[in-house]
N, C-alpha and C positions, 0 to 999 in steps of 0.2 A: 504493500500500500504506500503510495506516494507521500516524502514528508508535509509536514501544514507548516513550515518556513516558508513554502516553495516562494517564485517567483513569479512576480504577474506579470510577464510578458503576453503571458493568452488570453491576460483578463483584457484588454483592452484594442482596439481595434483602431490606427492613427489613417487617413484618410488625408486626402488636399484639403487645405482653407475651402469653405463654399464660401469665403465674401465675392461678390463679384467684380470684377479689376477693372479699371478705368481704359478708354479706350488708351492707345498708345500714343495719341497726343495728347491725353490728357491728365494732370498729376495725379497721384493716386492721394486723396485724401486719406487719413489718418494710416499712413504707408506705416505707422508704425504706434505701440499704444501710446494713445495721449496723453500728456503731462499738464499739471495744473494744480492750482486749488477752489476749492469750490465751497459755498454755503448751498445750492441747487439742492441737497437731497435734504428734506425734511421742512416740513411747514413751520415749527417751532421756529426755525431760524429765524424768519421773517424779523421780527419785533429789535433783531439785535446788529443788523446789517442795513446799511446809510452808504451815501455817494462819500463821504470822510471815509467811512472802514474801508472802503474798495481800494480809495487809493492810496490808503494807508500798505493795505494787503501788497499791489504793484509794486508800490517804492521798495517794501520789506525784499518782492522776489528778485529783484534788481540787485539790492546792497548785500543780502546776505549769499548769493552767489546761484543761488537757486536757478533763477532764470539761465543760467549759462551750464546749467546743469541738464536744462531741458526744463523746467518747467514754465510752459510759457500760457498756457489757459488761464485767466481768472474768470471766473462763473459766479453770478449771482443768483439769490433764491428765488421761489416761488409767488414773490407778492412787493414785487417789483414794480407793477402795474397798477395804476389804476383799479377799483372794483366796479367799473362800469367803461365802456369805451368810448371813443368821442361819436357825435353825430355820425362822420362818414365811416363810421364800425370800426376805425381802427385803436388800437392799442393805444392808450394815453400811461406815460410813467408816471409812479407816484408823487406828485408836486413838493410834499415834504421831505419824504427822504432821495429823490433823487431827480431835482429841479431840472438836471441838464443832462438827462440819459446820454448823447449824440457827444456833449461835450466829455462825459467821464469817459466814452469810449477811445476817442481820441484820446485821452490820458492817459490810458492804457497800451493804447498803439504808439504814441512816443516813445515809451519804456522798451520798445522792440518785442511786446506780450501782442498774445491776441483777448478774446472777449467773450464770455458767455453769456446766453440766459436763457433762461428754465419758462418752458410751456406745457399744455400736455394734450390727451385727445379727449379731454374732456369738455362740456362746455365752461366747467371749472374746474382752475387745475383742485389739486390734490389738497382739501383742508378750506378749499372755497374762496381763499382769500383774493383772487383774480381770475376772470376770464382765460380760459382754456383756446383751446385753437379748433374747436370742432366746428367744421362748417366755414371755417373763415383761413384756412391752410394761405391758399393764396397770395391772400390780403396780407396775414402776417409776414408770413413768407417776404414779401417786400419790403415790411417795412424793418425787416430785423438784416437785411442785406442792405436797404436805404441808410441806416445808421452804423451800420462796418460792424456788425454780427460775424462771429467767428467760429461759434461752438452753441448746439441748443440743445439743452438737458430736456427730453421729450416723455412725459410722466404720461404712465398709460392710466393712472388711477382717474377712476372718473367716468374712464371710457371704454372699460374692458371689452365691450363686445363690439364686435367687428376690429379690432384692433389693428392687426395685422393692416386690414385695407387704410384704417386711418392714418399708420404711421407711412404706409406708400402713398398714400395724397402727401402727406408734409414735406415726403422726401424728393415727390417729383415736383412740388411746389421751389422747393429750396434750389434745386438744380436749374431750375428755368429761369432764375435771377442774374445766375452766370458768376455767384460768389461761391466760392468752395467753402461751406458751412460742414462741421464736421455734426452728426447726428447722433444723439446716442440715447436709448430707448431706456427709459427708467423703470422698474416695476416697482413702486411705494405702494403696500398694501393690497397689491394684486392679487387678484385668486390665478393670475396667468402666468406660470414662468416659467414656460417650457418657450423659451422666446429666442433661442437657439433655430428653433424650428422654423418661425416668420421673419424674425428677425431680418437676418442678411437677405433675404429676395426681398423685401420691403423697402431696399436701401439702407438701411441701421447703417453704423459705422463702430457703436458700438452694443451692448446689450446685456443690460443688469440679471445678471439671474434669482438673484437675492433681497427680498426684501433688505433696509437698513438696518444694520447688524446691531446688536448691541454690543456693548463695550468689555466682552470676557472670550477668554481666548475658547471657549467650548463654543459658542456661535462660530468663530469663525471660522472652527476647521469644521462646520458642519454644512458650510457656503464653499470650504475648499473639497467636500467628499463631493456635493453637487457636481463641481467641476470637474472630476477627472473624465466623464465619460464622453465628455465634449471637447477634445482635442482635436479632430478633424473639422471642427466648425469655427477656425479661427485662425487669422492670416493677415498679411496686410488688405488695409481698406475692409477689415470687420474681425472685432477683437471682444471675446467672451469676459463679460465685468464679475466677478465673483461677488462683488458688493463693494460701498465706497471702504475706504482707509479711515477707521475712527482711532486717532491718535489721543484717546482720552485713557486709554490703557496707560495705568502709571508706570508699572516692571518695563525699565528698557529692553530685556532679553524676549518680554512676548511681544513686544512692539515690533522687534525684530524679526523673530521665526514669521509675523505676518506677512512684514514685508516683503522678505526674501520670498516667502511662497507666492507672492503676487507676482513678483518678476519672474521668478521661474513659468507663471503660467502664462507669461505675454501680456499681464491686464492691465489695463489703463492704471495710471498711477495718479489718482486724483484725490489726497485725503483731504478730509472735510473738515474744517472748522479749525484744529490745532496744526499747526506746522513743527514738530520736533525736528528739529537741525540735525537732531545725531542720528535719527533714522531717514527722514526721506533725501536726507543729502548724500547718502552715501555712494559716492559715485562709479564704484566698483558691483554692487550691485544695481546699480539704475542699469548699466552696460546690459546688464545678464536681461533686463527685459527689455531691453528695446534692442537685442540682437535677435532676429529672426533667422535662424536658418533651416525652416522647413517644416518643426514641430514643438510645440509647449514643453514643459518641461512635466513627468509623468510620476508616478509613484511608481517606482519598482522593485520596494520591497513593503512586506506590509508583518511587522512582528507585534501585534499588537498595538502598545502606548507607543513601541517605538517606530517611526518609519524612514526609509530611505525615500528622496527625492533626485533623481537628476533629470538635467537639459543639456542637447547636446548644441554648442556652438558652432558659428559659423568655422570660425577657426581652427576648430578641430579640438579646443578643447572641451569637457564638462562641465557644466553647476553642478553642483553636488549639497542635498541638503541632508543633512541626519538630523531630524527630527524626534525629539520627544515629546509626545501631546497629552499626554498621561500626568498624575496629580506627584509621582515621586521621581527622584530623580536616578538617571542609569547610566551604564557604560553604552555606547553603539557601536559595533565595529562593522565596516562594509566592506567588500574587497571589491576592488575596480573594474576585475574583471567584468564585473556584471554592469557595469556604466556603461559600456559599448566603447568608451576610449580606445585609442590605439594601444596594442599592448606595448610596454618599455621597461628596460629593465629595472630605472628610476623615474619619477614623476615631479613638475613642477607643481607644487600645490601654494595657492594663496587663501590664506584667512580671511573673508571678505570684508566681515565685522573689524575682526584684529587688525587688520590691516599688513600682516606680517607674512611674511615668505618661508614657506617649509618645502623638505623632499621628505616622499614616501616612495617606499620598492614597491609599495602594491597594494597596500591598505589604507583605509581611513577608519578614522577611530575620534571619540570622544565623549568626555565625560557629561553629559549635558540634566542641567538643573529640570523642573517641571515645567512644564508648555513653554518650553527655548530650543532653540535649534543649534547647530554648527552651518554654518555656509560656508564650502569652499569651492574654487573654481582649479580644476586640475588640466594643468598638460604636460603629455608626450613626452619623454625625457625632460634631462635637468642641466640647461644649458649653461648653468653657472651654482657656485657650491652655493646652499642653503641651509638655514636649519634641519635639523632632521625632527620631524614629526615625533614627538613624544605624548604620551597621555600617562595620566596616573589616575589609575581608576578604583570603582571597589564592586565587588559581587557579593551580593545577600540572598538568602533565600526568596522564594516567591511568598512568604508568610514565617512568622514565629506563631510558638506556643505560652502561655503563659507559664510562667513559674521554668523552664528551659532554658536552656544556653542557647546562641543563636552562630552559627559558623559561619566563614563567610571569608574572601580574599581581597587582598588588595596586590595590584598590579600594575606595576612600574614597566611602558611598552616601548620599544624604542620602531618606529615603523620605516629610520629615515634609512641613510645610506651613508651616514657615518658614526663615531662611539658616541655614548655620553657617558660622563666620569662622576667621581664623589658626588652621585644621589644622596641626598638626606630629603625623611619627608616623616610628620608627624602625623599619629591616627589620635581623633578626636572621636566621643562616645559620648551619649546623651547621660544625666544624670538618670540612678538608676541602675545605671548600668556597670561594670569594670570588668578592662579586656586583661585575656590573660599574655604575661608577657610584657615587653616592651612595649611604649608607645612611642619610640621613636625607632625607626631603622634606620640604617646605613648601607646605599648600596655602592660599593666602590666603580662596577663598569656595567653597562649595557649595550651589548655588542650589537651592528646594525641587525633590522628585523626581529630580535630578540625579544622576550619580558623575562621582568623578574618580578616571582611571586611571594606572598607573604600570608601564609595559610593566619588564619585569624579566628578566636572565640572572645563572645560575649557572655557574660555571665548576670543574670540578674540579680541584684540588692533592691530591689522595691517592688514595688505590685508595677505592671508593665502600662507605658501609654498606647495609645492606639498602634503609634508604630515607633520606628527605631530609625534613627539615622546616626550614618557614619561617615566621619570627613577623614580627608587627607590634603595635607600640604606642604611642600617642602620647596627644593631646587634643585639643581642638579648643571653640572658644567658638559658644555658643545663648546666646537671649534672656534666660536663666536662670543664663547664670553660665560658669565653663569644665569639662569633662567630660571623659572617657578613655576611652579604646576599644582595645579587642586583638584579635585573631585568629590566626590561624594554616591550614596546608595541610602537608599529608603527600604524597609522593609514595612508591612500593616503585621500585627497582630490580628490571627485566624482562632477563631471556636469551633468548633461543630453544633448544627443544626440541633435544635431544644427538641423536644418528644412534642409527638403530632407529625403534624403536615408543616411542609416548610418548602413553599414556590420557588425555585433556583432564581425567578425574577428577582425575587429582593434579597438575594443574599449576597455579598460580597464576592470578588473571586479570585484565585491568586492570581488566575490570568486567563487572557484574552485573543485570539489573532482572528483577522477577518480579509476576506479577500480583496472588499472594497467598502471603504468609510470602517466604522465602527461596528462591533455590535452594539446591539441597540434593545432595550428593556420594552417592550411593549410596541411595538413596532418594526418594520422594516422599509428598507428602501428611503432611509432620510425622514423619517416618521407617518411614514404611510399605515394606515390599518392593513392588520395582515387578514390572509386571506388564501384559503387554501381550495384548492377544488369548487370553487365558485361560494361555499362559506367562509362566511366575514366572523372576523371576532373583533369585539371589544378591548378597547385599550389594557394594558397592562396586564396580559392572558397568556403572555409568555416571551419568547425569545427571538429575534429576529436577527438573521445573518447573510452574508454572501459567500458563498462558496471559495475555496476553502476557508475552514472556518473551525479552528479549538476554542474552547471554554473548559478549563480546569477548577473545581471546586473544593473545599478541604469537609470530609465529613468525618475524620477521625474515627472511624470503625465505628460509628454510634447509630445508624441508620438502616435500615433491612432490603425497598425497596427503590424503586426510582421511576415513575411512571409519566409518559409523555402522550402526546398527539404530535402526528409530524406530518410535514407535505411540503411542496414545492409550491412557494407563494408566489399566485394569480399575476403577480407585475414582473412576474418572470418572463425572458423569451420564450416563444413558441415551441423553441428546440431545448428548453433546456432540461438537462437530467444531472443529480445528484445522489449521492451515495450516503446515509446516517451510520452512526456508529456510535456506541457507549464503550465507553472503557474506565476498567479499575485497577490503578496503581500500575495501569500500563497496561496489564490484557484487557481483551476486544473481550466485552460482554455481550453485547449484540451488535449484529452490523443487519442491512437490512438489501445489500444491494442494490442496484441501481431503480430508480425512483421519476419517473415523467411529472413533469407539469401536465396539471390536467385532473390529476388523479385525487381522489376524494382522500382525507385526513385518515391516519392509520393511527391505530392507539396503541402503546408497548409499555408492559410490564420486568423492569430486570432486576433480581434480586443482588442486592450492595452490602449486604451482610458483611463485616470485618476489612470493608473498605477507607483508606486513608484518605484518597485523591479520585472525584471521579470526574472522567472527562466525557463530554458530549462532543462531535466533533461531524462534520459536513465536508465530505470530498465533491470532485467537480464531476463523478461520474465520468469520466477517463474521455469527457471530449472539450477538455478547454471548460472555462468557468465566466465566459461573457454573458450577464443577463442572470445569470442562476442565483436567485436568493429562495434560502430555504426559514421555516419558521419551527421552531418549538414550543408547542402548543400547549399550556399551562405543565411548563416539567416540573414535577414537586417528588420531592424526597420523603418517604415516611420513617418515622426514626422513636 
C-alpha cells in the first residue's frame, strides 16, 4: 500500500492561462499581477478615506520606495461618489471628501502612480453607500476614462445574478474608451465564487475568489486551499486574487508566510489599508511574483501542519516555501529533488526574509515557529563560496502522557558544502519540567551534509500543561565568521477517550495529513456539507478529507470498538474512487477496497480492544487523487 507522505504531483492538473491575450498590437494589460494599495474592499472604509488621505497615501509610495518597487495602483473605496447622480445620470464625486476627483487624479499621475476606483454591478454598490454601474456600464465607463481612471475595483455584491454578463458589458464598455483600465472583479459577500469560471471570458483582469478575509492566519490559508486547484486559470492579462492583503496581523512571521504564499501564486499584490514596510517591501520576494514563467507556484508536499511550496522561475531557478500552518512549532526538511530544479551537486540558496546567502548539497531544512514559513529561492550550483545551510532543530513526540517522561532529539544539521566548527547551543524546558543530562552541548565539527544528534529526556516535577515546549540556541563557527541558530518543538499533552461514546470529530489528534487543504471537522471540500450517495448530513457528523489522507488518534488501550459510515462525497469527480482503511498501532484493521462515487454510505464496525494509536486513513484508489474527497460519517469510539 502506497505511503500517505506521498507527493501531489497527480493531485493536481496545470493547464495554459485561459486569460485571453491582447491582440499583438496591443499591450497586454495587467501582463503581470498588479501592485498597489487600496481602501476598494470593504464599505467600512468609506467614513475614514478623504482627497488629504489619498494623497497623503501617493506621496508615502513615492518617498518610502514602494513605488519603484512596483507598487504603482492607488484605489479608493466604495463611497467615493455621490449617493445620487447628476441630472445627465452620470456619476457626481462626493463634494466633501473629494471636491476635485479629476484634480486628485492628476496628483496621482505626477507621482508616476496610476489610479483607482471601486464600482460594482449593482444598482448599489456593496453597503448602498453609492450608485453601482448597472445599467449605466457605458456612461460610467466614460466618465472614469474622461478623468484618467487606471484600475476599477468591480464588486459583484448587489448584482449577483447575471453577473458574468454584467461584468462583460463593463469590460467591453471600458475597452471602447480606448484607455487601458485594468478590471478586477471583487466578490464582497457573494454567494458566487466560483469566478475563475466567468471571470476571464468576461474580460476580468483580475478575480477575487474570497470573500474579505479576516485578520488570522486560519482564514487565510483556507483562501490559499481555495487556490491551488486553479493554477491553469491564471497568466498574464488574468491573474487568480486569493483575497486582499490584511496587514493588521500583528506577528511579522505570519505576515510573512502570507505574503510569500501570495507571490508564489502570481496574485495581485494589493494590501488594504496598512502598508508594513518590512513585509510588502520586500523586494526579493515581490520578484518571485511578478516572474511569470508559465505556472503559479503549487503545493507539493502536503505533511499535514506542515507543507512544502515551490514555483518554478523563469530563470531556472525555484521559490521554495516550507510552511508550517499548524498551532506548534516543527523541524521541515524537503529534498530538492522533488522541486523539479536542475539536479547539482551544490545549490545556491537565498533566505528571502533573511536576506542572506547559503549553499545546500540537496536539502532544505528549517526550524519554523507556528503559522510562519521559511522562503527560499534556490539555484543550480554554487557559483561563488557561501554559507553553508545549517538548522538546529528539535523532534518531540506527536503527544505526551501525563505523569511520563517525554523523549525527544535535538539536531544540529549541517546541509551546506563546507564544515562548521565549535557548535555550542543550549536546551531550554518549560517549568515543570527537568531534562536529564546536560543543558548545554558542545559540538566540536559538523562535516558537510552531516547532523549531529543529541538523544534527549524530559522528566516531569509538576502536574503537566497542555503541552510542552523545547528550545534550543546556541552558535556555531563557518568559513565566514561565527553565526547562531535557534529552534524549537511543541508537543500537546494526549488522554484517552472517557467511557461512553466519544465522536473522533471533537477529539484532538496527534496528527493529521491530507491531500488537498486540511482536514476538516464537519465538512468537506473548504466547508461544504458533506454528502454521500446523494444523502446530505448535517454539520459536525463527522470527518471530511481529500485523498490521500491519515488521521492518527491516541486511545491508550481504553476503548473496545470504533464505528463509522463512509462514502465518496457527492462534490467529488465523476471518476473518482478511493480506498478506507483502519489501522491499530500500525496493522490494517479493516481496509475496504476500492470505493466509487456514486455509491450509497456503508456503515463499519472494528473492534480497538488494547489499542494505543488508531488510524483512519483514505488512499487514492491507485488512479491519481484529483477531485476524490472522501467523508467519515459520525466515527465514534466506544470505550
Amino acid at each position: 500500500m502506497r505511503r500517505f507522505g506521498v507527493l501531489l504531483l497527480t493531485l493536481l492538473s496545470f493547464g495554459t492561462a485561459v486569460a485571453v491575450p491582447a491582440a499583438a498590437d496591443e499591450p497586454v494589460i495587467a501582463a503581470t499581477p498588479p501592485m498597489g494599495i487600496s481602501w476598494s474592499r470593504g464599505w467600512n472604509q468609506c467614513p475614514r478615506i478623504d482627497d488629504a488621505k489619498v494623497r497623503a497615501a501617493a506621496d508615502m509610495l513615492v518617498t518610502s520606495g514602494l513605488k519603484d518597487a512596483g507598487y504603482t495602483y492607488v484605489n479608493i473605496a466604495g463611497c467615493w461618489a455621490a449617493k445620487t447622480r447628476a441630472a445627465d445620470g452620470r456619476l457626481v464625486p462626493d463634494p466633501v471628501k473629494y471636491p476635485d476627483l479629476p484634480g486628485l487624479i492628476a496628483y496621482v499621475h505626477a507621482r508616476g502612480l496610476k489610479f483607482g476606483l471601486y464600482s460594482g454591478t449593482g444598482a448599489l454598490v456593496c453597503g448602498g453607500a453609492m450608485p453601482g454601474s448597472r445599467d449605466r456600464e457605458e456612461l460610467d465607463a466614460q466618465t472614469f476614462a474622461a478623468w484618467g481612471v487606471d484600475y476599477l475595483d468591480y464588486d459583484t455584491c448587489g448584482g449577483e445574478n447575471g453577473v458574468a454578463a454584467a461584468v462583460k458589458k463593463m469590460s467591453d464598455a471600458l475597452k471602447a474608451t480606448g484607455r487601458p483600465i485594468t478590471l478586477a472583479v471583487v466578490n464582497t459577500f457573494s454567494g458566487n465564487y466560483r469566478s475563475w469560471e466567468w471571470a476571464p471570458g468576461a474580460g476580468a483582469h483580475t478575480w477575487q475568489l474570497n470573500t474579505d478575509l479576516p485578520d488570522n492566519f486560519p482564514s487565510v490559508m483556507q483562501a490559499v486551499d481555495k487556490q491551488i486547484p486553479l493554477a491553469g486559470h491564471t497568466g498574464p492579462g488574468g491573474w487568480s486574487d486569493p483575497g486582499y492583503l490584511n496587514f493588521s496581523i500583528v506577528d511579522p512571521w505570519v505576515r510573512r508566510a502570507q505574503f510569500s504564499l501570495w507571490a508564489l501564486l502570481n496574485a495581485p499584490l494589493v494590501p488594504n489599508e496598512a502598508f508594513p514596510l518590512d513585509t510588502i517591501g520586500n523586494r526579493d520576494v515581490i520578484a518571485v511574483d511578478q516572474d511569470w514563467s508559465g505556472t503559479p507556484g503549487r503545493k507539493i508536499r502536503d505533511l499535514g501542519d506542515a507543507e512544502i511550496w515551490a514555483k518554478p522561475m523563469s530563470d531556472g531557478s525555484v521559490a521554495v516555501l516550507l510552511l508550517n500552518r499548524g498551532p506548534v512549532a516543527r523541524t521541515i526538511a524537503f529534498d530538492l529533488a522533488e522541486s523539479g530544479v536542475t539536479a547539482a551537486s551544490a545549490y545556491r540558496v537565498r533566505d528571502l526574509w533573511a536576506g542572506t546567502e547559503l549553499t545546500s548539497t540537496g536539502t532544505l531544512r528549517t526550524s519554523a515557529r507556528a503559522s510562519s514559513g521559511t522562503f527560499l529561492r534556490v539555484w543550480p550550483g554554487q557559483p561563488a563560496p557561501a554559507e553553508p545551510l545549517v538548522t538546529l532543530g528539535v523532534d518531540l513526540p506527536e503527544g505526551f502522557l501525563a505523569g511520563q517522561a517525554v523523549p525527544g532529539t535535538v539536531t544540529l544539521t549541517n546541509d551546506g558544502d563546507t564544515p562548521i566548527t565549535d557548535a555550542r547551543y543550549a536546551i531550554t524546558v518549560p517549568s515543570g519540567w527537568e531534562l536529564d543530562g546536560p543543558a548545554q552541548v558542545d559540538v566540536p565539527r559538523v562535516s558537510p551534509g552531516s547532523t549531529v544528534t543529541r538523544e534527549i529526556t524530559l522528566r516531569p516535577t509538576a502536574a503537566p500543561a497542555a503541552k510542552v515546549l523545547v528550545g534550543v540556541s546556541g552558535g556555531y563557527t563557518s568559513e565566514f565568521g561565527p553565526r547562531t541558530a535557534a529552534g524549537s518543538a511543541e508537543a500537546p499533552l494526549v488522554t484517552a477517550p472517557g467511557t461512553g461514546t466519544t465522536y473522533l470529530s471533537t477529539r484532538p489528534w496527534l496528527y493529521s495529513e491530507n491531500g488537498l487543504g486540511p482536514v476538516e471537522r464537519g465538512s468537506v471540500a473548504n466547508g461544504r456539507a458533506m454528502s454521500v450517495g446523494g444523502v446530505g448530513y448535517q454539520p459536525n457528523s463527522g470527518i471530511g478529507v481529500h485523498a490521500p489522507s491519515v488521521i492518527r488518534l491516541y486511545l491508550g488501550g481504553a476503548c473496545k470498538s470504533f464505528t463509522t459510515q463512509y462514502g465518496v462525497d457527492d462534490v467529488s469527480g465523476p471518476a473518482a474512487t478511493v480506498a478506507f482503511r483502519v489501522l491499530g498501532d500500525g496493522r490494517e484493521l479493516f481496509a475496504t477496497g476500492v470505493v466509487g462515487r456514486g455509491t450509497r454510505p456503508q456503515k463499519l464496525t472494528v473492534p480497538v480492544t488494547g489499542v494505543q494509536q488508531l488510524a483512519i486513513a483514505v488512499d487514492d484508489g491507485g488512479d491519481g487523487s484529483a477531485e476524490e474527497y472522501a467523508d467519515w460519517i459520525a466515527p465514534y469510539v466506544s470505550c
